[in-house]
N, C-alpha and C positions, 0 to 999 in steps of 0.2 A: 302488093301492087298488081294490079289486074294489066292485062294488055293494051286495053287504051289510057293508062294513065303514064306510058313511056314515053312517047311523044311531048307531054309536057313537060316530065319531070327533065327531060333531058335540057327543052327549053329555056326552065328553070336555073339550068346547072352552067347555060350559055349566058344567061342573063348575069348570073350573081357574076361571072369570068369578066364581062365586061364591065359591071359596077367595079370589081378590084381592079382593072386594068385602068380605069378610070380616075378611079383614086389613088393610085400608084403616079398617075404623071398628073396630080392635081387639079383634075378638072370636076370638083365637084356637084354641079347641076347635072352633067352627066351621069355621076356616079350613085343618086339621088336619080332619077329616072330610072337608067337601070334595074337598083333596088327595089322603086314600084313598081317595076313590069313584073317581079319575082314572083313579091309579095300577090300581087293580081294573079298570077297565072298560078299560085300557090292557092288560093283563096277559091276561084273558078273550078278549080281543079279538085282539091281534096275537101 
């Protein structure tokens, strides 16, 4: 992982936190966005 790909990954690691914090108190449209921000910023990224 190079230096500028820690900013995202970290981002990444923020995103999936909140899709499980979202599906832990069942609000899944949220948890479902979340995921795709990962997924994107995983996709942009690597």
């Amino acid at each position: 992982m190079s230096r500028t790909q820690i900013f995202p990954a970290v981002l990444m690691m923020l995103d999936i936190g909140a899709a499980v914090m979202c599906a832990v108190s069942g609000d899944w449209k949220k948890t479902v966005y979340w995921t795709a921000a990962a997924v994107l910023s995983y996709t942009v990224t690597f």
